[in-house]
C-alpha positions in Angstrom: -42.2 14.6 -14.2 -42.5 14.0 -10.3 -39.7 14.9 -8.5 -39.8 16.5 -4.9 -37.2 19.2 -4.1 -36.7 20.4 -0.2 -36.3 23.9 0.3 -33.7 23.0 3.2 -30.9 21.5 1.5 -27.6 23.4 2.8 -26.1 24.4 0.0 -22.6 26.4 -0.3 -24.0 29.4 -1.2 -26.3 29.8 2.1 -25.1 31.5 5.5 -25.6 28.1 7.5 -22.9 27.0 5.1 -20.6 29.8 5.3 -20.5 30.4 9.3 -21.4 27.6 10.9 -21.1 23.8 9.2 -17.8 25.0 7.0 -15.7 26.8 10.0 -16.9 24.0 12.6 -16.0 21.0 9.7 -12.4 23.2 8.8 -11.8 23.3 12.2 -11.9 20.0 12.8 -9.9 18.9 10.1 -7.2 20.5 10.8 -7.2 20.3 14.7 -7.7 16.2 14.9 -5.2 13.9 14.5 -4.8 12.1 10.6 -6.0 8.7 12.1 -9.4 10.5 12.7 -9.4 12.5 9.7 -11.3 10.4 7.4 -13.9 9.1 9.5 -15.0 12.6 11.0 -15.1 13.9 7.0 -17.6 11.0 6.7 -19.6 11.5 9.2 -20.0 15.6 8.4 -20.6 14.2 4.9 -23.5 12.3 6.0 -24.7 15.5 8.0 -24.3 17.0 5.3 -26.2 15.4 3.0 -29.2 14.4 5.8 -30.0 18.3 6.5 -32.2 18.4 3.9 -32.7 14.7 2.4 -33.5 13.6 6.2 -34.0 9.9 5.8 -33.2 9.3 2.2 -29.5 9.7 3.7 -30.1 5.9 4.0 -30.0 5.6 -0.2 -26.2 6.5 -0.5 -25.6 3.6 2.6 -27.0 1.7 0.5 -25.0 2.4 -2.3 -21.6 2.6 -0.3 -22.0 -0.6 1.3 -23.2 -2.3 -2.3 -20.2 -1.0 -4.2 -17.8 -1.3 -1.1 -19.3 -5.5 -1.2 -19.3 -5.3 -5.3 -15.7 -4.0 -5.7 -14.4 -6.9 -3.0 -15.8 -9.5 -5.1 -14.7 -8.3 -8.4 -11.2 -8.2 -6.8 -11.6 -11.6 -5.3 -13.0 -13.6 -8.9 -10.6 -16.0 -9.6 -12.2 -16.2 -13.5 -12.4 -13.5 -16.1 -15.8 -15.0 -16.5 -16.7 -14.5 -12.9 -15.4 -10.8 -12.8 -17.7 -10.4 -15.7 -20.6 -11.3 -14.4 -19.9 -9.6 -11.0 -19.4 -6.1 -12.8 -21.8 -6.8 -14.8 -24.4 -7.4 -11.6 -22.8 -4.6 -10.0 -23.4 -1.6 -12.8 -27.1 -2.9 -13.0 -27.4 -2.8 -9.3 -26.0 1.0 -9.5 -28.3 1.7 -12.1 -31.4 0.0 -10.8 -31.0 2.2 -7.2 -30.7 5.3 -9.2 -33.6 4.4 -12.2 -35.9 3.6 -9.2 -35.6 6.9 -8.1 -35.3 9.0 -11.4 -37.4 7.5 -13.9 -39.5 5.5 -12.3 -42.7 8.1 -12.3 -40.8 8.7 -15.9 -41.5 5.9 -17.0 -45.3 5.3 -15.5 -46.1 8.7 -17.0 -45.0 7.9 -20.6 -46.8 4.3 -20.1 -50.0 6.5 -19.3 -50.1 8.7 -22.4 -49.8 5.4 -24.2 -52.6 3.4 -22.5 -54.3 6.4 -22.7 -54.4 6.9 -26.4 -55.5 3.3 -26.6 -58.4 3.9 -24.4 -57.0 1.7 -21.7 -56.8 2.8 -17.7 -53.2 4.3 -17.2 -51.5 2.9 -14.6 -50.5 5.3 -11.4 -47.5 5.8 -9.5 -47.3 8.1 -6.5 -44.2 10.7 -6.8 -41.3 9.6 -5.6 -38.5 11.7 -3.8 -35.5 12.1 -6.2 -32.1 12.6 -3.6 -30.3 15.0 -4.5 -27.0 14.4 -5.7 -28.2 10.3 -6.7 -26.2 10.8 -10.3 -23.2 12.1 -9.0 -22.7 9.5 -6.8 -24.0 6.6 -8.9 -21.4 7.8 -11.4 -18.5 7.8 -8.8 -19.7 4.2 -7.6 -19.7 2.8 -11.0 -16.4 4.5 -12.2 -14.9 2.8 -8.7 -16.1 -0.5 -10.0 -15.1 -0.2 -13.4 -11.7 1.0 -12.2 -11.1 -2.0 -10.0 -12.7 -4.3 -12.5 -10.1 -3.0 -15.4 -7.2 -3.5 -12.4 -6.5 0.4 -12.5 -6.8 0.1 -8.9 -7.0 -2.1 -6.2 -9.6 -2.9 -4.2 -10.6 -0.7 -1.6 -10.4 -3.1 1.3 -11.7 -0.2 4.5 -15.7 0.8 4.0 -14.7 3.9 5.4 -12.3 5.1 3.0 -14.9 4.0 0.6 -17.5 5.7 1.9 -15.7 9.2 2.0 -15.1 8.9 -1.9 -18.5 8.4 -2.3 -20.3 10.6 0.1 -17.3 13.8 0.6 -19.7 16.7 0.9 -17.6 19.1 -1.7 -18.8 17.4 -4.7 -21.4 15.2 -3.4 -24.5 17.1 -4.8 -23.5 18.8 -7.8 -20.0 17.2 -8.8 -17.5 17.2 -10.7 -17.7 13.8 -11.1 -14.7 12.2 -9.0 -13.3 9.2 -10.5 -12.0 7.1 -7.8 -8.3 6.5 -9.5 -7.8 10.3 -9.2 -8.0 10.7 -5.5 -7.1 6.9 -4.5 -4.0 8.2 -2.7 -5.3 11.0 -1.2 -7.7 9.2 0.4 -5.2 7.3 2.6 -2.1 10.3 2.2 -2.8 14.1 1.9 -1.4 16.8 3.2 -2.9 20.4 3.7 -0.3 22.8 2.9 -0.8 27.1 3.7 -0.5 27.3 -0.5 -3.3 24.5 -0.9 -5.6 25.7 1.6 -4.9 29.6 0.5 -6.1 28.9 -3.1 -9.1 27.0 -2.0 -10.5 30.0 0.1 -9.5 32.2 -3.4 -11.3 29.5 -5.8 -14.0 29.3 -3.2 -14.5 32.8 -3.4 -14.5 33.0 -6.8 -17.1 30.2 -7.3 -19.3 32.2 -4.4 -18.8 35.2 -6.7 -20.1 33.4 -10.0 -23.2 32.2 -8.5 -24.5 34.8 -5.9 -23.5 38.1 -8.1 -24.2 36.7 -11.8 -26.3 33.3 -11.4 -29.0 33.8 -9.1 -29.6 37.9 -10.9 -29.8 36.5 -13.7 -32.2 33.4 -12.3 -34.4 36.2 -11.6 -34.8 37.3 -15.1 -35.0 34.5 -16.9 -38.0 32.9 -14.4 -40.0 35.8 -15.2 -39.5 35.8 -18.9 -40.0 32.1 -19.5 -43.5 32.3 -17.6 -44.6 34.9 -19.7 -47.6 33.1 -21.7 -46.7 33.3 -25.2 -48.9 36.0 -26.4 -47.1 38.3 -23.8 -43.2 37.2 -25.5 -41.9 39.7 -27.7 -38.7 38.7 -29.6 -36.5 41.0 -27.7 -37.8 39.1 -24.4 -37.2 35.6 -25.8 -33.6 36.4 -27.0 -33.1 38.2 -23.5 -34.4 35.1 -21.8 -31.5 33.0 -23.6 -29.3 35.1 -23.2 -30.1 35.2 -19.6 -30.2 31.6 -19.6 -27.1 31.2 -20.7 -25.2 33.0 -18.7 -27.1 31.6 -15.4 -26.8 27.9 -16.0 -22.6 28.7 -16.9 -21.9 30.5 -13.9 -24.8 28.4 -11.7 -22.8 24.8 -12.5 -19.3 26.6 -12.8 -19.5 28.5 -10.2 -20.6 25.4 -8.0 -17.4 23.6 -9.4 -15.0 26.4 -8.6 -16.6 25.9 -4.2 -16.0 22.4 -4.5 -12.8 22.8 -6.3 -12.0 25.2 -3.5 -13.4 23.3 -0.8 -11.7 20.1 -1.9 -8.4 21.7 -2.1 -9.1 23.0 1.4 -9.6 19.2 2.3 -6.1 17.9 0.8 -7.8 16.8 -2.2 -6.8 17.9 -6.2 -9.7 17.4 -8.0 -10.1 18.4 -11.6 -10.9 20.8 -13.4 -14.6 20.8 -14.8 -15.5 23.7 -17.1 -12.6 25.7 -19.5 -14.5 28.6 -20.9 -17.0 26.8 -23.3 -19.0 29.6 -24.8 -15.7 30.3 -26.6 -15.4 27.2 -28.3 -16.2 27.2 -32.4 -18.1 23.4 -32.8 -20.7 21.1 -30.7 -17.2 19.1 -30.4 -15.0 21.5 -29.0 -17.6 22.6 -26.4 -18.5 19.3 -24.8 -14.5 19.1 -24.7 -15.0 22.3 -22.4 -18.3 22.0 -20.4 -18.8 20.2 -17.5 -15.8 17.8 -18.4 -15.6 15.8 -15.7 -19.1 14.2 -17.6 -17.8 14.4 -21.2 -15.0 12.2 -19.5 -16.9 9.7 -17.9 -19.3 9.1 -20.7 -16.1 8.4 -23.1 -14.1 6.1 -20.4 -17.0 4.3 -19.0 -19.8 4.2 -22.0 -18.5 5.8 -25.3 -15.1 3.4 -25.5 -16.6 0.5 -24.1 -19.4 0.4 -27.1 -16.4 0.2 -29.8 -15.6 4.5 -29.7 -14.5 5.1 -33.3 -12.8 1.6 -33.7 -15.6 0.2 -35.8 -16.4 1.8 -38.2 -18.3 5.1 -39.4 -21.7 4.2 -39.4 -20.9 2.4 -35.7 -18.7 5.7 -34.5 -22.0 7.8 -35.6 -24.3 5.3 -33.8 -22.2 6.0 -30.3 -22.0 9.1 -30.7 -25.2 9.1 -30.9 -26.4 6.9 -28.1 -24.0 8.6 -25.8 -25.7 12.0 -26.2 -29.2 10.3 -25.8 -28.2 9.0 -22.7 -26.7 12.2 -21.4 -29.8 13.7 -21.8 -31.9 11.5 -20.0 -28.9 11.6 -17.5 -29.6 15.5 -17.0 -33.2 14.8 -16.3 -36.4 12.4 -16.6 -38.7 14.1 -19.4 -39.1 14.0 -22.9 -37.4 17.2 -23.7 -34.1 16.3 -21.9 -34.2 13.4 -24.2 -34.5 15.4 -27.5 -32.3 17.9 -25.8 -29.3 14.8 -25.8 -30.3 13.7 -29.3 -30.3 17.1 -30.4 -26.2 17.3 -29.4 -26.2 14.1 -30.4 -27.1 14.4 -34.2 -24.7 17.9 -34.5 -22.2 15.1 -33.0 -22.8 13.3 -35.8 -22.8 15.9 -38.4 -19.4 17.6 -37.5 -18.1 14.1 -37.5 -18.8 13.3 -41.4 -18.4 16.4 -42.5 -19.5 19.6 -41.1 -16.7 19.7 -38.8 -14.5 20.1 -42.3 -16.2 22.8 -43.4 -16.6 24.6 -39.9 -12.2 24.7 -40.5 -12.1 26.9 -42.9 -14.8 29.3 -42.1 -13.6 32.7 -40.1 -13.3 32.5 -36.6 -16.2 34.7 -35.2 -18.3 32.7 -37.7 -17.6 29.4 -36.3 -18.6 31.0 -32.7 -21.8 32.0 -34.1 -22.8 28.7 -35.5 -22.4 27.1 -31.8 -23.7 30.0 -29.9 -27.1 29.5 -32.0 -26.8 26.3 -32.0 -26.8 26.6 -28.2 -29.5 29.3 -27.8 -32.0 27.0 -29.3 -30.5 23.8 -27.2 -30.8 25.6 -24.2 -34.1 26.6 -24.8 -35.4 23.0 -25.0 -33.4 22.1 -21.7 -34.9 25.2 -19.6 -38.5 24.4 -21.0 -41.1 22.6 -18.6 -42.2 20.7 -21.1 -41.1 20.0 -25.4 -44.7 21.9 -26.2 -43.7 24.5 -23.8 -40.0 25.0 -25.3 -41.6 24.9 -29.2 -43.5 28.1 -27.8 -40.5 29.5 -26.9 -38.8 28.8 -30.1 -41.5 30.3 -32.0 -41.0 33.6 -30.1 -37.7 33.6 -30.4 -37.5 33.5 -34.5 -41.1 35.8 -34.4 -43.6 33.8 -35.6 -45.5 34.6 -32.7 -47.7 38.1 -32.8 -47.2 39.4 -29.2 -49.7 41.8 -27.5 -49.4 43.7 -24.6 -45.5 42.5 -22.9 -43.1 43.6 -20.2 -40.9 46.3 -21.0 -37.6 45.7 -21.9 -36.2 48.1 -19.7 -38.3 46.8 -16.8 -36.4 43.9 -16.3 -32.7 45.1 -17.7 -32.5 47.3 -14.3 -28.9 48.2 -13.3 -27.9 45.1 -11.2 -28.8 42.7 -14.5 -27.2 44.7 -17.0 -23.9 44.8 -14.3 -24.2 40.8 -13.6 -24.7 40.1 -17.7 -21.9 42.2 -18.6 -19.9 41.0 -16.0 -20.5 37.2 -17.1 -20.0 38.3 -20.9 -16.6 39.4 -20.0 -15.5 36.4 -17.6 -16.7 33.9 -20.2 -13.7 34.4 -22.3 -10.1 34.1 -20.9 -8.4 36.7 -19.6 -6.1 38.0 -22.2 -3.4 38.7 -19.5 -2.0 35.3 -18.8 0.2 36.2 -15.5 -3.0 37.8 -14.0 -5.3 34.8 -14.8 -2.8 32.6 -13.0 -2.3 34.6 -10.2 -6.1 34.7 -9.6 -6.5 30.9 -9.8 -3.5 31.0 -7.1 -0.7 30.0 -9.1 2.8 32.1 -9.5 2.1 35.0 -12.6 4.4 36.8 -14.5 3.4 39.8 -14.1 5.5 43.7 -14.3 6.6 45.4 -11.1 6.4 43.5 -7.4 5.0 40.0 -7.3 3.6 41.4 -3.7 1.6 44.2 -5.2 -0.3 41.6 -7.2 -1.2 39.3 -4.5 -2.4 42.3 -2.6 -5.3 43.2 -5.3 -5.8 39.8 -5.5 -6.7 39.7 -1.9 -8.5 42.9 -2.2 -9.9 41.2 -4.8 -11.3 38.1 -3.5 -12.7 40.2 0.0 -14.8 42.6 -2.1 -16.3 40.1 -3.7 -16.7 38.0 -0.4 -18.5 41.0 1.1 -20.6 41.5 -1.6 -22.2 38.1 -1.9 -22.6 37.9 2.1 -24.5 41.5 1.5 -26.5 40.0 -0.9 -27.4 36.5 -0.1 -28.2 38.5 3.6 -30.8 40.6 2.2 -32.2 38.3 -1.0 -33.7 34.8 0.1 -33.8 33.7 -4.1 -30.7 31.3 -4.6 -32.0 28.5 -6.4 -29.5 26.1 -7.7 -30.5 24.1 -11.2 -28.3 20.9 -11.1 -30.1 20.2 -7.6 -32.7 18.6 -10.5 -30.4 16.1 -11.9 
């Protein structure tokens, strides 16, 4: 797989970020006058996005001004037959910008092993930059169209309201996935109240906290241990890696989706939630219900439904099932092991839908959480691999059928500051059993003993410390790599 990947992206977790693009765009925001508000969004947007893409800033112009032109003449199709034909033209336009870009050494490189094996002369491609952020907002183009083609919403008739729903910096490179009817008023009417703005610094915060203090230490880990040749992987190492793994893609992603939450909400804008503790969920099922849902969504509006859903028939249900997981593998990444990664999910899909499911009912809780938190070890294995040979190495250390030599210590790489940041995202995986403090943290009233005021306090305290203790970290530790920057 060819993809290029600048080092000078801004991303939230960065002090550029922190001190001098978010307090200068805030700023702004709030001190100019509503008319101006939306256009001086875009244009920071665009800044945004251009620090580290540079030029391929011109790509999502591109795909702003095709949707804004697509979504006009769906609107303006005096036939049913027309507005077929112009969604239809539109999605594939969508899709052709962001295949171009994503699979098209992809699909040059799996052409090559075949001409290859035929003894033919395997055709060459040279690598193509993959922009960051292209499926996020390829998805939020083509939900747009589908909403407007499906009359859920009108039109957009002004390019630049159009263009901040695509390009609006919070969840431009890493999502959630916006769908356009969710924020169509806000777009034209919001309103930034002191409560809005002070939960979007807390769930800001908290996002920070998630991937600085317990993402990028475990990152560390886990990049060391899946280097290790195979002769040098003991099982204690492999399971540690998974574990490791784990816990750093969880709080990586989520913690990304609690900034932009934040950031959003800082913004006027309400977007949803995107993860609801998935590690505690007892099925395949129940955890795509929790993990990165604004996907699992559009996949069922805009894909899953549209190919019949479960409307006809079992064997037809299994087949979408099915096809949906493919594609949301190959969605998550252009190699072979992404794919079998998808169709992997998909087949357990499949399974707890004729019958496994049943049985999964009536076993004992902790059981059922076992069966998905294997089933997810070895899944997430394949999906951190390089390569599908390089991930069935992995695998074989992990059951031991490997005979390891001479290995890193186990204690070597379970210093302090990992066992703190595993233990930590062990115990924030789960919900809090105290339900008044977990909605006080997210910002909401709790109902909590003694003064409401004392509460708010620690969560203040709260939310600093950790604040602190990020900017001390990221100031001193240059490693904060960021995995969905690959998809």
């Amino acid at each position: 797989m060819h993809l290029s990947l600048k080092s000078g992206n801004m991303v939230f977790s960065s002090l550029l970020f922190l001190f001098i693009f978010l307090p200068v765009v805030l700023a702004g925001n709030l001190l100019l006058p509503l008319r101006w508000r939306n256009l001086f969004l875009l244009a920071a947007s665009l800044v945004f996005y251009a620090w580290g893409e540079t030029l391929y800033v011109v790509v999502m112009l591109v795909s702003i001004g095709l949707n804004y032109a697509f979504g006009l003449l769906i609107s303006r199709s005096q036939s049913l037959h027309a507005r077929r034909w112009t969604i239809a033209l539109a999605v594939t336009a969508n899709l052709s910008l962001l295949g171009f870009f994503k699979y098209a050494n992809f699909m040059v490189d799996s052409l090559a092993l075949l001409f290859q094996s035929i003894s033919l002369s395997p055709p060459h491609l040279a690598a193509i930059h993959l922009p960051i952020g292209i499926s996020f907002f390829t998805f939020q183009g083509i939900s747009y169209l589908v909403d407007v083609y499906r009359n859920d919403v009108p039109a957009q008739e002004s390019l630049l309201d159009l263009g901040l729903y695509i390009s609006l910096f919070p969840q431009l490179i890493a999502g959630p996935i916006i769908r356009y009817h969710d924020v169509a008023r806000e777009l034209r009417d919001r309103r930034i109240t002191a409560a809005d703005f002070s939960y979007g610094i807390g769930r800001f915060i908290q996002g920070l906290g998630k991937k600085v203090l317990i993402a990028n230490v475990m990152a560390g880990v886990v990049d060391r241990i899946f280097a290790l040749p195979l002769e040098r992987l003991t099982v204690p190492l492999a399971w540690l890696g998974v574990i490791g793994y784990a816990l750093q893609i969880y709080y990586d992603f989520s913690g990304y989706s609690d900034m932009a939450i934040g950031l959003g909400r800082m913004f006027g804008f309400h977007y949803l939630e995107n993860f609801d503790h998935p590690y505690i969920a007892g099925s395949v099922r129940e955890f795509w219900r929790r993990w990165h849902i604004s996907l699992s969504n559009w996949f069922r509006d805009y894909l899953y439904i549209p190919l019949g859903g479960n409307k006809k028939g079992r064997i037809r249900t299994y087949a979408n099932l099915f096809t949906v997981f493919l594609l949301c593998g190959l969605w998550h990444g252009a190699d072979w092991h992404f794919v079998i990664w998808g169709a992997l999910h998909g087949v357990f899909m499949v399974f707890e839908r004729i019958g496994l499911g049943r049985i999964l009912k009536r076993l004992w809780a902790p059981l059922r959480h076992l069966y998905l938190l294997l089933f997810l070890s070895f899944s997430w294995v394949i999906f951190r691999a390089d390569s599908m040979a390089a991930a069935i190495h992995y695998l074989t250390a992990l059951i031991g059928r490997n005979s390891p030599g001479l290995s890193l210590p186990l204690a070597y790489l379970l210093n302090p500051e990992v066992f703190l940041a595993g233990l930590a995202g062990i115990l924030f995986a789960v919900p809090w059993p105290l339900k008044g403090l977990a909605a006080l943290w997210r910002g909401e009233k709790g109902n909590l003993p003694g003064p409401e005021g004392m509460w708010r306090l620690a969560m203040i305290a709260g939310h600093g410390t950790i604040f602190l203790i990020a900017l001390l970290d990221l100031s001193v530790n240059a490693y904060n790599p960021f995995i969905y920057f690959r998809f």
